[in-house]
C-alpha positions as CSV (number, residue, x, y, z in Angstrom):
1,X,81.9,-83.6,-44.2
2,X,79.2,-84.2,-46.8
3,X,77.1,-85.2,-43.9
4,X,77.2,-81.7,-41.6
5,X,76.8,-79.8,-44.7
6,X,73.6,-81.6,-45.4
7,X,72.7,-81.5,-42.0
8,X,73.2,-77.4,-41.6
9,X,71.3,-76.7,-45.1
10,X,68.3,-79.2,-43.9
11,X,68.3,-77.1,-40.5
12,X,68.4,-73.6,-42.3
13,X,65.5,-74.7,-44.5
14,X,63.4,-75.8,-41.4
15,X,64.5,-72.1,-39.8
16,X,63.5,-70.1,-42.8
17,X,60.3,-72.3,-43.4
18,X,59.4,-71.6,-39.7
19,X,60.1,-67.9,-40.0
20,X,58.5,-68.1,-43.2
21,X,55.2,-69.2,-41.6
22,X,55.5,-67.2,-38.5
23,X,55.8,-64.0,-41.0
24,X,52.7,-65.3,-42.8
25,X,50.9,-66.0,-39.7
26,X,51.7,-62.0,-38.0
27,X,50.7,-60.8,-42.2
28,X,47.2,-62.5,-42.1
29,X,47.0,-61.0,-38.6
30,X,47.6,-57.6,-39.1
31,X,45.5,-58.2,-42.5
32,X,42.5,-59.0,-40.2
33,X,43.0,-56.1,-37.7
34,X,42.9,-53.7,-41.0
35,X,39.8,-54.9,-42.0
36,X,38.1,-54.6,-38.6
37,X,39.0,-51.0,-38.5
38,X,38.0,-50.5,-41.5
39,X,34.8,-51.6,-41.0
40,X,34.5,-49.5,-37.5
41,X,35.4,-46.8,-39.5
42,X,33.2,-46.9,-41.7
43,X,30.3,-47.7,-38.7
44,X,31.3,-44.5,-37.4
45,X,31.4,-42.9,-40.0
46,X,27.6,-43.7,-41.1
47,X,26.9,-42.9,-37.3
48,X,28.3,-39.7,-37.6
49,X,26.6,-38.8,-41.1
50,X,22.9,-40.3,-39.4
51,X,24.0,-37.5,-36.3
52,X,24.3,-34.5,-38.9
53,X,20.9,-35.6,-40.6
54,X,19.4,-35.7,-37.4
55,X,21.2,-32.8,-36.3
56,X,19.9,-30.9,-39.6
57,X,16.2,-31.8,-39.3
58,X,16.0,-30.7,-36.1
59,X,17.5,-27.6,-36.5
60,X,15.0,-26.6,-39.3
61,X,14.0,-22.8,-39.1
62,X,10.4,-23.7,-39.2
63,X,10.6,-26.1,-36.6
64,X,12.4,-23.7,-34.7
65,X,10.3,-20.6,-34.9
66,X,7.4,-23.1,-34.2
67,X,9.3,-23.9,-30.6
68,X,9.9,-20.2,-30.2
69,X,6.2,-19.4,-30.3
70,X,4.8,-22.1,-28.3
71,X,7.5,-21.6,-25.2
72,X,7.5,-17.7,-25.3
73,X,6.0,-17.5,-22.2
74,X,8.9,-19.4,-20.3
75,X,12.0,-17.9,-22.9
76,X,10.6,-14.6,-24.0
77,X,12.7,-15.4,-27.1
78,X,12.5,-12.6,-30.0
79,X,13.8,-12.5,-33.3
80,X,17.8,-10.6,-33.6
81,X,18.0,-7.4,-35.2
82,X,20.4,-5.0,-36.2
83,X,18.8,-3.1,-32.8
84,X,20.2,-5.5,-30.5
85,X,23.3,-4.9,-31.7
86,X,26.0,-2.0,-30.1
87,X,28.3,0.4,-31.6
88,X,32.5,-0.3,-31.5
89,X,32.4,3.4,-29.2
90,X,29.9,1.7,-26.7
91,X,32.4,-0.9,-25.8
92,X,34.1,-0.4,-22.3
93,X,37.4,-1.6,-22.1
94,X,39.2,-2.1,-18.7
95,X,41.7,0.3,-17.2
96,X,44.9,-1.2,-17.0
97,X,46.4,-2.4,-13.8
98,X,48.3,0.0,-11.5
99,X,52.0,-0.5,-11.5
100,X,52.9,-2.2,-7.7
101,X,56.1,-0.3,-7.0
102,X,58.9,-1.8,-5.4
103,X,60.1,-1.5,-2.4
104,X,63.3,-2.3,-0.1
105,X,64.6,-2.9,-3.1
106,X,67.7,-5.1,-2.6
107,X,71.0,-4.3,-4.8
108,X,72.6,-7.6,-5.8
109,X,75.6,-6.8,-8.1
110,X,78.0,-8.5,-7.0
111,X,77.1,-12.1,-6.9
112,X,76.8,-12.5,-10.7
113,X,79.7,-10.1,-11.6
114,X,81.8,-13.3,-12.4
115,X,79.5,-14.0,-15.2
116,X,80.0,-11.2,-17.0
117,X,83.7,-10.6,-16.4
118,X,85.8,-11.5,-19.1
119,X,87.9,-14.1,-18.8
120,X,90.9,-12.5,-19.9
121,X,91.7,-8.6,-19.3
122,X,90.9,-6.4,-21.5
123,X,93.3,-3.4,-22.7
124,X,91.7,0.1,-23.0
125,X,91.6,1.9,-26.4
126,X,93.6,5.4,-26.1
């Protein structure tokens, strides 16, 4: 008896040292994967940062107008002022849509009665 206890706590020690080291095995794994996104995060997010410096430099006012003046000939592009803007009673807004009327108009009444019939009679008031 001493025997199959001995037996059954040696195999339950080999399980749980086997689950044991699977768990640490899937921990260090998962451990890596964090720390790869975290540095492609953190790629991307330079990346991105780099874009909106890039993005801000070239989008300079001076630059811009510079552009303007040297390609007026093909855009005819000119500075916004209140001018180009409208008043709120110039707006046009659409008509709304006729109404289609109906026609041939089919009475159906009867098929759905049943589903608004209730289920027991009902007594009149006097």
């Amino acid at each position: 008896m001493k025997s199959l206890l001995y037996l059954c706590t040696a195999l339950s020690v080999i399980a749980l040292a086997a689950w044991a080291y699977r768990e640490n095995h899937l921990t260090q794994q998962a451990m890596n994967e964090r720390r790869a996104l975290e540095r492609e995060i953190a790629l991307l997010s330079e990346t991105i940062s780099i874009q909106r410096a890039e993005w801000a430099y070239l989008n300079r006012p001076d630059r811009l107008r510079e552009l303007v003046d040297v390609n007026f000939e093909q855009l005819k592009l000119v500075p916004i002022t209140g001018a180009h803007f409208g008043e709120i009673g110039q707006i046009v807004y659409p008509l709304p849509a006729p109404r289609a009327e109906i026609s041939d108009a089919i009475e159906v009444y009867g098929a759905v009665e049943h589903l608004f019939a209730p289920s027991e009679p009902v007594e009149q008031m006097p």
